[in-house]
N, C-alpha and C positions, 0 to 999 in steps of 0.2 A: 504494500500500500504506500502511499503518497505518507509524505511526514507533516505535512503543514495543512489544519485544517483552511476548507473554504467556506464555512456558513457563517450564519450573521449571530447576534443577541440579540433578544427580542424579551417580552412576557407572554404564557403562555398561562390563562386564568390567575393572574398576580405572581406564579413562579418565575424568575430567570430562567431564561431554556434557550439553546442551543438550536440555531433552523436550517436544517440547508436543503433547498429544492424549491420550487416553486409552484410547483401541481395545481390548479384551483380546484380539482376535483378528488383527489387520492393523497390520503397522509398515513404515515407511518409514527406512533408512538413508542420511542427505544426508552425503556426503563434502566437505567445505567446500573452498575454493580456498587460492591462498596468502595469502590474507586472514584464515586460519584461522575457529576455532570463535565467536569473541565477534562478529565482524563483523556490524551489525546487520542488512543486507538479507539474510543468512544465514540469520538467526534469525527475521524475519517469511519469508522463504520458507518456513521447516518449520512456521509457524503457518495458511499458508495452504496448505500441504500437508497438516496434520494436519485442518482445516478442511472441505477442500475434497475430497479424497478420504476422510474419513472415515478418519483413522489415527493411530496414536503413532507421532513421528517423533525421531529421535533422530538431534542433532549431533555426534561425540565429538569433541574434541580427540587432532588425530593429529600435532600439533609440540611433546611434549613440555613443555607452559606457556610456551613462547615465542610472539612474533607478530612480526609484520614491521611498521612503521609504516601504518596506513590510508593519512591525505591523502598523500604521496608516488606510491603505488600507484594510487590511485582517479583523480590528476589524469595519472596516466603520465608521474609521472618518473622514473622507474626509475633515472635514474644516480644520483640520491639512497638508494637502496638497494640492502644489500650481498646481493642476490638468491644469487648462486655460495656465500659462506659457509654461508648458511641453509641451502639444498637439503644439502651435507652432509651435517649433521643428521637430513636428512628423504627421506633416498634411496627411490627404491621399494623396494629390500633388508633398508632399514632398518624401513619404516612397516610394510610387506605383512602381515608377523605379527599385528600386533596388530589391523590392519584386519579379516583373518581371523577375527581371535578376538570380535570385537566382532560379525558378522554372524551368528558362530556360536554366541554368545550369544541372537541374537535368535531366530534360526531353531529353535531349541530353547524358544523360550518361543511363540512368535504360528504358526497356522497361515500367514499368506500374508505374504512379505518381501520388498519393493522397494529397490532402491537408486538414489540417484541422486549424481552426484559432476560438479562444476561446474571449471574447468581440471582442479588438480593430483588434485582426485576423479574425471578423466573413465577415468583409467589402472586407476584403483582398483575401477572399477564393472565394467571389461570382466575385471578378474582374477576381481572376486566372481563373475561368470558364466560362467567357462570351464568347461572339459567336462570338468575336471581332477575337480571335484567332483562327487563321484558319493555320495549324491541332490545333489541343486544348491544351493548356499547359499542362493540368491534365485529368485523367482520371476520376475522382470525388471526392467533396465537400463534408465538415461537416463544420456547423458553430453551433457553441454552443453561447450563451446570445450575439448576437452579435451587434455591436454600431457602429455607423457612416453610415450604411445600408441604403439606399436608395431605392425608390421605381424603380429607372434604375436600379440598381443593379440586383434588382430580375427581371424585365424583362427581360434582357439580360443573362443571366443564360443558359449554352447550354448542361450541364454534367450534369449528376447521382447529387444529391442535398440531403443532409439531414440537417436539422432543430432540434438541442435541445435547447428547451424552458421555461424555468422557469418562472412561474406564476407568481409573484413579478418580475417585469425588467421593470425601467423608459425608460433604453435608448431601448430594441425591444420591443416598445407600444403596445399595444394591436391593436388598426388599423392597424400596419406592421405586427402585424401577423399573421391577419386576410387577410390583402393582398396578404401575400406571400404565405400563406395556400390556397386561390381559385387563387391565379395568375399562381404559379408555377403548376399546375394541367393543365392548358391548353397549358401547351409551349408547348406540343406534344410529340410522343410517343420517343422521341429519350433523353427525361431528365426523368428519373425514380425520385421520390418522395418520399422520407419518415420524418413528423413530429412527433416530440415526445414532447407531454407538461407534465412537471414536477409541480404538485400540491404542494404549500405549501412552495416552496423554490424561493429564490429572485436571483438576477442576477450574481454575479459572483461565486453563486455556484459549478458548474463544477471542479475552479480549486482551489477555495479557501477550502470547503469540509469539513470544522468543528467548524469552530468559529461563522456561521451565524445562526445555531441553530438547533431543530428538524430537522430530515428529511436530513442536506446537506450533511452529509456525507456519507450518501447512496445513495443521487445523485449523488455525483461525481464516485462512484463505478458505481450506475448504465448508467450513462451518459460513460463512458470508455469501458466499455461492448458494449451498442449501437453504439460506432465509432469502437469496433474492430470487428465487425459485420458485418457495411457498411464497411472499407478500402477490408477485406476479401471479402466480393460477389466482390468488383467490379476488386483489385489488384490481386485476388489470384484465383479467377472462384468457391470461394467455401464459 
């Protein structure tokens, strides 16, 4: 990928977020990780989402104008950061609302709305698509290595769904997902299905993409590929 993001600042329902694309008809909503909104593989992802399937795609800031340290995170050493404090802050109880308000924002403006959410986005993207909302916030889900996920979560799941997985991932256990793999299969013909498991790469591959060794940084290429794949069938009919 490109090293220097191209999109603007703007607000997206009073959040600072992150825009790039122009679309007036098709937006994509990327829920960032706990690397939050500035992170730059963040920010060329929704350039080469807005690019690539042809959409405006918008990152909000969902921590409040805090961040957690990059290099700490990126090289996995997490005993360098105070991970437990932060979440606090940024509970799913906490975030849910305004995450809401921000899909609800779009979904009122573009006819077709994608979400995708990468760890602590992967919780966020199965809520936008439950069956709670009736008409449905979004038109379909990608959750990439994602955390805080619940087995209600994927029950309640009512849109188009895709799942990328990498093989090393504490927090999506192998039991979630294995669950979500035969659960999401039976919710019926109206939630199409697609998992993808990534051998050999551990969990915050997707955005992090080259410090965690063999193999991530072709995950992340190839993981970017599979979301501009699914946004397209289901935003764009192709």
């Amino acid at each position: 990928m490109a090293s220097t993001p191209i999109g603007r600042i703007d607000k997206l329902a009073g959040n600072d977020t992150y825009i790039a694309g122009s679309n007036p008809d098709i937006a994509i909503l990327l829920i960032h990780d706990l690397l939050g909104w500035k992170f730059t593989n963040t920010r060329l992802l929704a350039d080469h989402y807005a690019r690539d399937v042809g959409a405006t795609v918008y990152v909000p800031d969902f921590f409040g104008g805090e961040a957690l340290p990059f290099k700490p995170i990126t090289s996995g050493r997490w005993h360098e950061v105070d991970v437990p404090s932060f979440m606090k802050k940024n509970t799913r109880e906490i975030r849910e609302p305004e995450i809401f308000t921000c899909a609800l924002a779009l979904r009122n403006t573009y006819k077709k709305l994608g979400a995708v959410g990468f760890c602590y986005g992967g919780w966020a993207v199965f809520r936008l698509g439950a069956k709670e909302h009736q008409p449905p916030l979004v038109d379909c889900i990608s959750a990439g290595h994602p955390t805080f996920l619940t087995k209600q979560d994927i029950d309640e799941v009512a849109v188009p769904v895709q799942i990328l997985a990498p093989e090393i991932d504490p927090a999506f256990t192998q039991e979630l997902k294995s669950y979500a793999f035969e659960r999401i299969q039976k919710l019926g013909v109206g939630v199409p299905f697609v998992y993808r498991h990534f051998p050999g790469v551990e969990h915050p591959c997707f955005i992090r993409g080259g410090e965690g060794g063999e193999g991530e940084r072709e995950a992340l290429v190839r993981g970017k590929g599979t979301v501009v794949g699914w946004m397209r069938e289901f935003l764009c009919g192709a």
